[in-house]
C-alpha positions in Angstrom: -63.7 -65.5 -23.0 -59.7 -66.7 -23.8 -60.4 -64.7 -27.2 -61.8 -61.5 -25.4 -58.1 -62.2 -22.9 -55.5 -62.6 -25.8 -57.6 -59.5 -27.8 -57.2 -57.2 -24.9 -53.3 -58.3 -24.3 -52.9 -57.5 -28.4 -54.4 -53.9 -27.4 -52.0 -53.5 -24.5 -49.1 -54.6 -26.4 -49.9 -52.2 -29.4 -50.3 -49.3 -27.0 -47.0 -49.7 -25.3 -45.4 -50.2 -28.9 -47.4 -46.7 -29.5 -46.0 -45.1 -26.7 -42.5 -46.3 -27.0 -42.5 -45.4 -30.5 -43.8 -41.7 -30.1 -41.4 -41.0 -27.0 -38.7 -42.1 -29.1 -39.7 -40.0 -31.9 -39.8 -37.1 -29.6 -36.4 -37.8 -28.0 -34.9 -37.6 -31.5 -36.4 -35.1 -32.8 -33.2 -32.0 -32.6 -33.3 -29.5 -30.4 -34.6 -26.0 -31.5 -31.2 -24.2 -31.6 -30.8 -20.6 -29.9 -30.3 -17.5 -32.5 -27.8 -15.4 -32.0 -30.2 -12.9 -30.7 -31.1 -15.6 -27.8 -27.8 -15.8 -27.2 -26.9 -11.7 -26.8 -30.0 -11.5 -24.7 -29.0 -14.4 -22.4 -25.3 -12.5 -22.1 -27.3 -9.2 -21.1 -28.8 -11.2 -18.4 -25.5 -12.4 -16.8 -23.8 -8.8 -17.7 -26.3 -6.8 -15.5 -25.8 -8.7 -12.8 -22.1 -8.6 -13.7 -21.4 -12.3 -13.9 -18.6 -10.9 -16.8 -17.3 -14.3 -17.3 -20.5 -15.7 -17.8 -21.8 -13.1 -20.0 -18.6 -13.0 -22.0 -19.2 -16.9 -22.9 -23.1 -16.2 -24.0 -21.3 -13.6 -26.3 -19.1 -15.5 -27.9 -21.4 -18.5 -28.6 -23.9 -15.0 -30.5 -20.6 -14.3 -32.3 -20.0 -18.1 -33.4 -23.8 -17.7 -35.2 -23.5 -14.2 -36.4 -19.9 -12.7 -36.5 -21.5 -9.0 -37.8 -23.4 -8.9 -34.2 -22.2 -5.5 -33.3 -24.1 -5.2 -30.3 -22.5 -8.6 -28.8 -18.8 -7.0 -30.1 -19.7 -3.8 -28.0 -21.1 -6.2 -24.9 -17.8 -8.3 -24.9 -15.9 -4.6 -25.0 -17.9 -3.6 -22.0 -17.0 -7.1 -20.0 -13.3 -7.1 -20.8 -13.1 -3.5 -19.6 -15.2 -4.4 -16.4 -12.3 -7.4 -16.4 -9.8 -4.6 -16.6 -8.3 -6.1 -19.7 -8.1 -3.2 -21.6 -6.3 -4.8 -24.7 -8.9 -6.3 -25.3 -11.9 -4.0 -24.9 -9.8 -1.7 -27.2 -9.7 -5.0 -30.0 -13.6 -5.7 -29.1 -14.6 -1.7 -29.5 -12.7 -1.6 -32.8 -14.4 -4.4 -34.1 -17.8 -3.0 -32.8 -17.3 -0.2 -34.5 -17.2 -1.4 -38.0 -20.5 -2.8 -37.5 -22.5 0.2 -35.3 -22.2 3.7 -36.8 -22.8 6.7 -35.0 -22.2 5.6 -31.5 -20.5 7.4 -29.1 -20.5 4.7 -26.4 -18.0 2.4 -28.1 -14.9 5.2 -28.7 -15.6 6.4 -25.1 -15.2 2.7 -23.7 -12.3 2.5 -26.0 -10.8 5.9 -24.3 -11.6 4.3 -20.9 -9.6 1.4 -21.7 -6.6 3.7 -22.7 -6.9 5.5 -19.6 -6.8 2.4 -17.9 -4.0 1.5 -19.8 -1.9 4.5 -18.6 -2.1 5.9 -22.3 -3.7 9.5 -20.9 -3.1 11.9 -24.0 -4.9 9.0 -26.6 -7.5 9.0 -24.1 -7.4 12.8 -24.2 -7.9 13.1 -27.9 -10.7 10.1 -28.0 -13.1 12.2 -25.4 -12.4 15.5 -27.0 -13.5 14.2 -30.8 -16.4 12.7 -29.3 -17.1 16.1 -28.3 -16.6 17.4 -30.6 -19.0 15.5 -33.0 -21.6 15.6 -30.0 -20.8 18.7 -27.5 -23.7 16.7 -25.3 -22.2 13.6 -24.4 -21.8 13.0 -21.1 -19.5 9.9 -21.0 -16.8 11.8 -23.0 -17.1 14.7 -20.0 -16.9 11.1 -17.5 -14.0 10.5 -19.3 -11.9 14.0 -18.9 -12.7 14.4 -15.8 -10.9 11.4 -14.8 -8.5 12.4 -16.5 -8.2 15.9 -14.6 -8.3 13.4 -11.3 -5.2 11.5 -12.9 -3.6 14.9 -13.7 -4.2 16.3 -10.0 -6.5 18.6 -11.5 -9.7 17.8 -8.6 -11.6 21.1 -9.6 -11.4 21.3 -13.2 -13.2 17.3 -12.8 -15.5 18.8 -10.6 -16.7 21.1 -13.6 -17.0 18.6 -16.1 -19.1 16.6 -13.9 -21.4 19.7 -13.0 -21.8 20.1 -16.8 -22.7 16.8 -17.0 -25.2 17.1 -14.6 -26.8 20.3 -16.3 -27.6 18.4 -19.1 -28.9 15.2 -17.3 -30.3 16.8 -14.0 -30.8 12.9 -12.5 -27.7 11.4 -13.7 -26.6 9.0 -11.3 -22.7 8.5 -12.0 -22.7 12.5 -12.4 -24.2 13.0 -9.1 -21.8 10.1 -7.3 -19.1 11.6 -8.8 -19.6 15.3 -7.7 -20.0 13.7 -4.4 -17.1 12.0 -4.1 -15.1 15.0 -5.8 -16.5 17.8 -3.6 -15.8 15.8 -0.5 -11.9 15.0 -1.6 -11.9 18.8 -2.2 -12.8 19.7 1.4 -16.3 20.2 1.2 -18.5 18.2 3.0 -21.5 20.3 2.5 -21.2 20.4 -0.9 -20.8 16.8 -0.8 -23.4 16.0 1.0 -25.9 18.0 -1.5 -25.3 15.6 -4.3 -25.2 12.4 -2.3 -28.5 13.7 -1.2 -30.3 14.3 -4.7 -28.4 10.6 -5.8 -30.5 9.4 -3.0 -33.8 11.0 -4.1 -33.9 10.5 -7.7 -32.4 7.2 -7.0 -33.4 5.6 -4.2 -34.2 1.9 -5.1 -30.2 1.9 -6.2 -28.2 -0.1 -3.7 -25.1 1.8 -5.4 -26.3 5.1 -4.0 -27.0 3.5 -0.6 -23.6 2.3 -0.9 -21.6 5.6 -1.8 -24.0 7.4 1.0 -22.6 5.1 4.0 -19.0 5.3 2.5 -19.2 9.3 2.7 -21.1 9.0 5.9 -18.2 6.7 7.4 -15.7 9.2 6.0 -17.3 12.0 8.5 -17.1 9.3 11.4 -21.4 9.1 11.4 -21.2 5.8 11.9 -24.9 4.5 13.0 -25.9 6.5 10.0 -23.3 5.3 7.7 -24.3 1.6 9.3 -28.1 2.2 8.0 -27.3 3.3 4.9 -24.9 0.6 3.9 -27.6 -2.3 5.6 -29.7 -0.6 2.9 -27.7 -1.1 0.2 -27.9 -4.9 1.3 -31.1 -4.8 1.4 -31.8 -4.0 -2.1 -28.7 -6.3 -3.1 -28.5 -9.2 -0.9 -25.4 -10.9 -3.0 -23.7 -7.0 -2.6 -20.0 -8.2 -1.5 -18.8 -4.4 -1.9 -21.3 -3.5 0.9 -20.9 -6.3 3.0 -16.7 -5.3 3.2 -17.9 -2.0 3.9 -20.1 -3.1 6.5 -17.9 -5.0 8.4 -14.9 -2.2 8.2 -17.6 0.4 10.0 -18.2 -2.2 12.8 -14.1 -2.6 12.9 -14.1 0.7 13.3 -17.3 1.3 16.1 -15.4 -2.0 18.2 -17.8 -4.4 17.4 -15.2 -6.9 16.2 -17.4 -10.2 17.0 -19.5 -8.9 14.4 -16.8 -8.1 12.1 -15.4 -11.9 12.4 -19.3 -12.7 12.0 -19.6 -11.1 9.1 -15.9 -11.7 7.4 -16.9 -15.5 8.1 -20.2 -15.3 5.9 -17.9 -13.5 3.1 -15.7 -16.4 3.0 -18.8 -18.7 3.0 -20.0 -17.7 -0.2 -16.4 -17.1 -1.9 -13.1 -18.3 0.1 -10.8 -16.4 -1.7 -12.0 -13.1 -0.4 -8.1 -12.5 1.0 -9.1 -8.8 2.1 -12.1 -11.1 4.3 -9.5 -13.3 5.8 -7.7 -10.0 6.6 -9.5 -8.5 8.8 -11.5 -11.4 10.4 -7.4 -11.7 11.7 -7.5 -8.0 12.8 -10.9 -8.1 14.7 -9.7 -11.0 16.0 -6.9 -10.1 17.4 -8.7 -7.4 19.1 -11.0 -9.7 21.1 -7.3 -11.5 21.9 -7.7 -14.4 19.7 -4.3 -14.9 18.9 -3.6 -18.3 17.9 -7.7 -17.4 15.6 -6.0 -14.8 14.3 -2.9 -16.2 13.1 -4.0 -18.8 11.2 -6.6 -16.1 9.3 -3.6 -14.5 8.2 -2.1 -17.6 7.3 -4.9 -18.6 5.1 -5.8 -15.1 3.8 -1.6 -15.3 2.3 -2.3 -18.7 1.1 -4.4 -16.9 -1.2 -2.8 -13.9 -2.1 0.9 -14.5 -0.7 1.7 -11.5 -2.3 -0.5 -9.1 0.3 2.4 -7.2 2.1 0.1 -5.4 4.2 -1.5 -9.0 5.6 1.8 -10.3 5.8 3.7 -7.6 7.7 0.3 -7.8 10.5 0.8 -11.0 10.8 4.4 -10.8 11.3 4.0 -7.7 13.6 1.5 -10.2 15.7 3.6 -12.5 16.0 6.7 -10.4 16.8 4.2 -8.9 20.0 3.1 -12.4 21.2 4.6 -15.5 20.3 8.1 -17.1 21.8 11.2 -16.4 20.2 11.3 -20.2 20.6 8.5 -20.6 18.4 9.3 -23.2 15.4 6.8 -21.8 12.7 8.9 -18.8 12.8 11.3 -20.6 10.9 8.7 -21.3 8.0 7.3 -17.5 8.2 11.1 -15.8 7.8 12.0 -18.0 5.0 9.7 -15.9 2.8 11.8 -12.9 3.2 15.1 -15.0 3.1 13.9 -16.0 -0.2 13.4 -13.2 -1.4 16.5 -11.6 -0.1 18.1 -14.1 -2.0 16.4 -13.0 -5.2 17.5 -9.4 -4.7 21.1 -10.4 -3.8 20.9 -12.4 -7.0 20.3 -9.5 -9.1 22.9 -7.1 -7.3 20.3 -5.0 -5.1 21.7 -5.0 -2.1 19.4 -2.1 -0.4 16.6 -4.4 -1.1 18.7 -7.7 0.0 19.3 -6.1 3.3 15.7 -4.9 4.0 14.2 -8.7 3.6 17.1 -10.1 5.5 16.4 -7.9 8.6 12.9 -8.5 8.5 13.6 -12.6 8.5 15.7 -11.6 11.2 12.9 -9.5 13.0 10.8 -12.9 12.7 12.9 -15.0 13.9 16.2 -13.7 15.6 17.8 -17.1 15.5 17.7 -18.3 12.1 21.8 -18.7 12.1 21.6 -18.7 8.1 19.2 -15.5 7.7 22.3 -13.7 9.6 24.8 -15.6 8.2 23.2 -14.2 4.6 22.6 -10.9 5.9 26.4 -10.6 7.2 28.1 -11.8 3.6 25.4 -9.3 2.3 27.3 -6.2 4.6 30.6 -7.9 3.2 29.5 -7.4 -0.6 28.6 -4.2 0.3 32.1 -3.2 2.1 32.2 -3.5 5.6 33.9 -5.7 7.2 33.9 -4.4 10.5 30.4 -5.0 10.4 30.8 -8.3 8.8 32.5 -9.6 12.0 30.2 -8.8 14.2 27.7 -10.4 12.5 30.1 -13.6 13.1 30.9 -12.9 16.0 26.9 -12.8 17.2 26.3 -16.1 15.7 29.2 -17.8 17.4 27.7 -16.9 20.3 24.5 -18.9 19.3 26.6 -21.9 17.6 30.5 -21.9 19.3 31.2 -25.2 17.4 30.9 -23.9 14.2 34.0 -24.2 12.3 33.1 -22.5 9.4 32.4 -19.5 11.7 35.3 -19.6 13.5 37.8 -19.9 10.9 36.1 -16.6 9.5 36.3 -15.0 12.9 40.0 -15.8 13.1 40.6 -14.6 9.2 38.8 -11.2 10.3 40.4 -10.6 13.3 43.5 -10.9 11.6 42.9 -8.8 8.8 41.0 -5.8 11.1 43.6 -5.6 12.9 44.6 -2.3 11.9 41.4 -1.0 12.5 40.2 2.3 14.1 38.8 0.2 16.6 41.5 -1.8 17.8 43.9 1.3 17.7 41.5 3.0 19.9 40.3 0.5 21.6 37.0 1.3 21.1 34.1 -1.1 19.9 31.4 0.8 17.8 28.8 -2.1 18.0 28.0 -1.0 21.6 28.0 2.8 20.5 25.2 5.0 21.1 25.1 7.0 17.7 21.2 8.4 18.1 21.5 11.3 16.7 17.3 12.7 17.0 14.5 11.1 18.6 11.3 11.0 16.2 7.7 10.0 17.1 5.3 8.8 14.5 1.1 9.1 14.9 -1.5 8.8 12.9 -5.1 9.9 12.8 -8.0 6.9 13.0 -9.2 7.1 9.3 -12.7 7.2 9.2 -13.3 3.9 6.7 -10.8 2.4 4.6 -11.7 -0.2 2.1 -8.8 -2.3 1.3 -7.1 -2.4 4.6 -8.1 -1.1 8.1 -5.8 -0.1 10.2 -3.2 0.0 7.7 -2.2 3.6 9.2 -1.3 2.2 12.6 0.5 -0.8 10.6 2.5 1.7 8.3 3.9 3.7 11.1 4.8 0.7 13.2 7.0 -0.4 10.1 8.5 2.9 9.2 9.9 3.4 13.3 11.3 -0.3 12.7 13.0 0.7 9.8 14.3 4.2 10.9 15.7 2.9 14.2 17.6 -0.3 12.8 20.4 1.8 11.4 21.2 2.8 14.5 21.3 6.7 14.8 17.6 7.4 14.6 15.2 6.8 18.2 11.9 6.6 16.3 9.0 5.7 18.3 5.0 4.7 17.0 2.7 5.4 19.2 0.1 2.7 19.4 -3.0 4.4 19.2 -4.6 6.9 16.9 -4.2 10.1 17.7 -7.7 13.2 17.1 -4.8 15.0 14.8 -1.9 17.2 15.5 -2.9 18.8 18.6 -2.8 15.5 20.5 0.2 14.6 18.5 2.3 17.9 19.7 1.4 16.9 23.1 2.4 13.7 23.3 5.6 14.2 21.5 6.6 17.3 23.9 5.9 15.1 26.9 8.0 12.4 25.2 10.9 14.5 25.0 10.9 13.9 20.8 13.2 16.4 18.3 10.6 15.9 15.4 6.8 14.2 15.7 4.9 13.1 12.2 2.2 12.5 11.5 1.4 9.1 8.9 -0.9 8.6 6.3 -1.5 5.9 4.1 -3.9 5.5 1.2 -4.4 2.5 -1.6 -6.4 0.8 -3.7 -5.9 -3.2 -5.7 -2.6 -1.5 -8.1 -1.5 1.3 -6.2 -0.4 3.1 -2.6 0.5 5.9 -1.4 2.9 7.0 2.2 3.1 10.2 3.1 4.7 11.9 6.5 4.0 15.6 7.3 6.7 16.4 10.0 7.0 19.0 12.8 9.1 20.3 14.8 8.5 19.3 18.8 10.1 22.4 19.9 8.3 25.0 18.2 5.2 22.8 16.8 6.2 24.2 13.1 5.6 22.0 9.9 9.2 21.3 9.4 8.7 19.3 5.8 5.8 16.9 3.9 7.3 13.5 2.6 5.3 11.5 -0.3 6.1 8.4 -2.0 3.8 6.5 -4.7 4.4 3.1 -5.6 2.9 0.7 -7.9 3.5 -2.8 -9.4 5.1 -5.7 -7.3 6.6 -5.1 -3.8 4.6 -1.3 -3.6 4.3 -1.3 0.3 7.9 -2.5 0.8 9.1 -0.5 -1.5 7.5 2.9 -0.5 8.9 1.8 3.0 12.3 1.7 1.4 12.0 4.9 0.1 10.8 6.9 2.7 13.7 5.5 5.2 15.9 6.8 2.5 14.3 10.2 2.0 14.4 10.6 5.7 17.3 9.6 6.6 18.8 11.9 3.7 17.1 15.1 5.2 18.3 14.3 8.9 21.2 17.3 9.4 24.3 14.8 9.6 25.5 15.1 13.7 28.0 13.8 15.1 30.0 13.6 18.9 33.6 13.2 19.7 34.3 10.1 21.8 37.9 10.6 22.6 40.9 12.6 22.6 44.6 12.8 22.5 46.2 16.1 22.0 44.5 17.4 18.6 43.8 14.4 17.1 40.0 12.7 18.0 37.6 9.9 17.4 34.4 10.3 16.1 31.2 8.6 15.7 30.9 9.0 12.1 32.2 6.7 9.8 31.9 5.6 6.3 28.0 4.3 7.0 27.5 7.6 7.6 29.1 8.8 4.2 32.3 10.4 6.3 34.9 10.7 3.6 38.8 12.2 4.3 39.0 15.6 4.4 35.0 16.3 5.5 35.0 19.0 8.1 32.9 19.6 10.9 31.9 22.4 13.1 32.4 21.9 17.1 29.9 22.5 19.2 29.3 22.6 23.2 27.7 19.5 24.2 23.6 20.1 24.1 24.0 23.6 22.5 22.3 21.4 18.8 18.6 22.4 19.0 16.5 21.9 16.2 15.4 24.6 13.8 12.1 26.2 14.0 10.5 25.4 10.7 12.6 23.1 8.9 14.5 19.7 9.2 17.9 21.1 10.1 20.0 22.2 13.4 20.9 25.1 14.9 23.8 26.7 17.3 24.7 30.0 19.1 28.2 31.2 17.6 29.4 31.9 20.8 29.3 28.1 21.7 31.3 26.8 18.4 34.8 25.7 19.8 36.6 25.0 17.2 36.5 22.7 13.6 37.7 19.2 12.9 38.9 17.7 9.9 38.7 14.0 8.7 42.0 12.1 8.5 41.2 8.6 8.5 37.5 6.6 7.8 36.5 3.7 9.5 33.0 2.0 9.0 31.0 3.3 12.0 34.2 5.8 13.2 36.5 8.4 12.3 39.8 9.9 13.0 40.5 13.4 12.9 42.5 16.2 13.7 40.1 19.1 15.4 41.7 23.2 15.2 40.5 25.9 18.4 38.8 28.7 18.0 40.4 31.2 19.8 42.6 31.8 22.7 41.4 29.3 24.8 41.5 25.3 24.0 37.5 24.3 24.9 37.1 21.5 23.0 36.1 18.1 25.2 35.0 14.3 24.5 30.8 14.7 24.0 31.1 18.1 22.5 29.3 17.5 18.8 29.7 18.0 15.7 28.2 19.6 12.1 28.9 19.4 8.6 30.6 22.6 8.5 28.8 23.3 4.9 25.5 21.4 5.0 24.9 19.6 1.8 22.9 20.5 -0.5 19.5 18.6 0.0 18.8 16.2 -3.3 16.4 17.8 -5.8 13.1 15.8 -5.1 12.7 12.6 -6.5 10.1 12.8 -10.0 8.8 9.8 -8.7 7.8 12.2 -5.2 6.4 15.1 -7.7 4.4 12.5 -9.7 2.8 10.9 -6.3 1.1 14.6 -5.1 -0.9 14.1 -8.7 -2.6 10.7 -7.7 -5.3 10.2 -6.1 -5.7 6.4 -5.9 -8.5 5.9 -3.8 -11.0 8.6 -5.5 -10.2 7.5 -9.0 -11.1 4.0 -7.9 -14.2 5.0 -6.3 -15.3 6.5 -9.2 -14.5 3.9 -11.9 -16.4 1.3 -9.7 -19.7 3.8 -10.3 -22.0 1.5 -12.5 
């Protein structure tokens, strides 16, 4: 029995040797390594569902085994270009091409990439070889007609796409594309055609589904746009695209507890979805969630601080309902004194003054935001102006001795002035010259940023009105279009009403203004700036204030007179120089002019002409000469350029900005 015990212990102890013996053996035994075709196929896995980083790594391990892969040189082409770094996809697609012959896919990436790159007549000549090697190829007719959208040429893309589609009846991008193109050239129907055969021949495609709710939404059929974009999340749950376009049709129908619902489950699965955190602070703030709102904004510019449009709704929200007192404006207008600083730095004082006011706008107390933005009036020649400045901060901080001292410097030297020798203080001058209201439409969807319209005109009548001889008003709600517009702006007593529009996409925007005339209801003039690159919404601000302001007829008013000699409210801010003369005119005899920016009088109430002796910053001396027998002329009576300059040729920049089309070009370089 004890031999039959220790015999079976012997088995059991040569098993487990056995066992442990053979599991090490298989634990040692390498590791079948991937080919390089494994690895290609793996990176087309991650590239269709456009995980490009992902698939760019697979790739690269394919190229590491086999460095004459073509295919995987053509794949990383593809995911740099979807990367939009179109450097490299030109490098990858030249590399490609050493190793695939005959394939028109990698030279039409490559002239993708250079249109992307801004290099349009390579691009030109890479489509039109491809051409002409292979007059069927329908990515090379993809490729000029974005081009023609680049050029401004909407139509002659529109043919290149329907020749596209004559060879490939069903082509999807072909038939997105039309759509998109025949709706930006005014024809829905049309439009609406294509979208429909895209959905027929191409109905399991959540991309189609997508494009039909964003054209839908355009029209303003929003429960139909709503169903077709749920759709497209239907067939692609992980779709962020439609999810942002879902919530910006609910922004627009009121639903904004939805839109915060669904902003939240954006920033669930990836928290640096800034344009999420935007407008979960909009909706919110229409449900009167302010302090919710706020600190959205705050988060969304914590992750993209260099969102102007997020910043300046935050700002305008916190201008409307928080205290003056309020300590986090401090931290909020340092931004802008920052980067006033910056600009002062570099000499650009325009710029310096715009981001000094708007610290100021924040927070009206902040004595070294005005203390910066007075040296900056100093720099820029007016001291006048200068001392007010100090003379407002005293006010706020009477021990300051710094302050003081300058005040008492100032004084001294000013004392010369226009103003003292007249007695007359221009700070407290009424110099509006024309009243101007600014409306916009309700866009039917925008993708980047809703409500940017209404945001955009709110910040151009800040701007026009701060210098002082504009009364610009933004009406708070959107308007149906002009119709509603006139109307309001005749009851409102306006000279001029515009009408804003705003368009962007991630690199570029564009502001444009279509004025009239209140009187008449006449298009008076069309204003368009395009800006790309850093600091694009602030600086398309800057340059429609000055374009503006530069078409505004210059009008002035006597204040006072002694014998022949008068003040004026025109001074060197206003570009008075010695010797400028200026028609008189009977008080209110100005009207506007019917169907242009300008002003008009009846010759029989011009009294006389004045001539410009002495310049002061916001006044002028000068000595005014009858007309006629009788002496008519009288304090309030006002005053034109007696030639009217010449208006500034427009800008290139202005010409360039009526060939872009940011929006639709982006649309259709997102088509898969």
């Amino acid at each position: 029995m004890g031999n039959v015990k220790r015999c079976f212990v012997l088995f059991v102890a040569l098993v487990s040797f056995f066992a442990q013996v053979s599991a090490q053996t298989i634990f040692e035994r390498p590791q079948k390594q991937k080919t390089a075709l494994e690895w290609y196929e793996e990176g087309q896995i991650y590239q269709n569902r456009q995980d490009w980083y992902r698939a760019t790594e697979y790739y690269q391990e394919c190229l590491q085994m086999n460095p004459a892969f073509g295919q995987a040189w053509f794949a990383l082409a593809e995911c740099a270009y979807a990367l939009s770094e179109y450097d490299l996809a030109i490098d990858y697609a030249d590399t490609a091409t050493k190793y695939l012959k005959n394939n028109t896919s990698i030279p039409n990436l490559k002239g993708f990439s250079l249109v992307g790159l801004g290099r349009l007549d390579e691009a030109r000549k890479v489509f039109n070889e491809v051409l002409n090697k292979y007059p069927n190829d329908t990515e090379a007719r993809f490729g000029l007609a974005e081009l023609d959208i680049f050029e401004g040429r909407i139509s002659g893309a529109e043919a290149l796409y329907q020749d596209a589609l004559k060879r490939q009846p069903e082509n999807r991008k072909a038939l997105l594309s039309l759509a998109l193109v025949s709706y930006e050239l005014g024809k829905p129907a049309v439009s609406k055609k294509y979208i429909n055969q895209a959905l027929r021949y191409h109905s399991e495609s959540p991309e189609v589904h997508y494009f039909a709710s964003y054209l839908l939404a355009k029209e303003g059929m929003w429960t139909e746009a709503e169903q077709r974009v749920r759709s497209a999340i239907t067939l692609k749950p992980d779709y962020d695209e439609a999810y942002g376009l879902l919530a910006s049709i609910l922004y627009s129908t009121m639903h904004f507890q939805d839109v915060v619902d669904i902003c939240e489950y954006r920033i669930s699965r990836n928290r640096k979805l800034s344009s999420a955190w935007y407008l979960k602070g909009l909706a919110l703030t229409r449900i009167n969630r302010i302090e919710e709102a706020i600190a959205s904004y705050e988060t969304g510019l914590e992750i993209d601080p260099e969102d102007e449009i997020m910043r300046s709704s935050m700002e305008q929200l916190v201008c409307e309902y928080l205290p003056v007192e309020d300590k986090r404006r401090a931290a909020w207008a340092e931004w802008h004194i920052k980067k006033a600083n910056d600009y002062s730095q570099k000499y650009l004082s325009y710029q310096a003054q715009y981001e000094y006011k708007r610290a100021l706008v924040i927070n009206p107390n902040s004595i070294g935001a005005r203390l910066a933005f007075a040296e900056n009036l100093l720099r820029d020649g007016y001291p006048e102006n200068y001392l007010a400045q100090l003379q407002f901060i005293n006010k706020q901080d009477k021990d300051n001795r710094s302050v003081l001292d300058k005040i008492e410097a100032y004084t001294s030297l000013l004392e010369d002035s226009l103003s003292n020798k007249w007695n007359k203080n221009p700070m407290y001058m009424d110099k509006v010259r024309y009243s101007v209201g600014l409306y916009y439409m309700q866009p039917s969807v925008q993708l980047s940023h809703p409500d940017s319209d209404r945001l955009t005109s709110f910040m151009l009548a800040e701007m026009l009105s701060s210098g002082g001889t504009l009364n610009v008003k933004s009406y708070k709600s959107a308007t149906s279009g002009y119709a509603e517009a006139f109307r309001l702006a005749r009851q409102s007593g306006q000279d001029y009403f515009a009408l804003v529009k705003f368009e962007e996409n991630e690199r570029e925007l564009t502001v444009a203004l279509t004025f009239y005339v209140v009187r008449t209801g006449n298009k008076a003039a069309e204003y368009k700036v395009y800006r790309t690159g850093n600091d694009r919404y602030a600086n398309a601000l800057r340059r429609m204030e000055q374009l503006i302001l530069a078409a505004m007829p210059k009008k002035g008013r006597i204040l006072t007179r002694t014998g022949s000699t008068v003040l004026i409210d025109l001074g060197k801010k206003e570009n008075v120089a010695v010797d400028t003369k200026f028609n008189i005119i009977k008080q209110g005899k100005v009207l506007t002019e019917d169907k242009t920016i300008g002003a008009v009088y009846d010759d029989m109430y011009m009294y006389g002409t004045l001539t410009v002796t002495a310049v002061g910053e916001e006044i002028s001396e000068g000595i005014v000469s009858q007309r006629g027998f009788y002496d008519r002329i009288n304090a309030g009576d006002e005053l034109l350029l007696a030639v009217e300059e010449e208006k500034a040729a427009e800008d290139v920049e202005e010409i360039e900005a009526k060939k872009q089309k940011p929006v639709l070009i982006d649309l259709i370089k997102s088509i898969r």
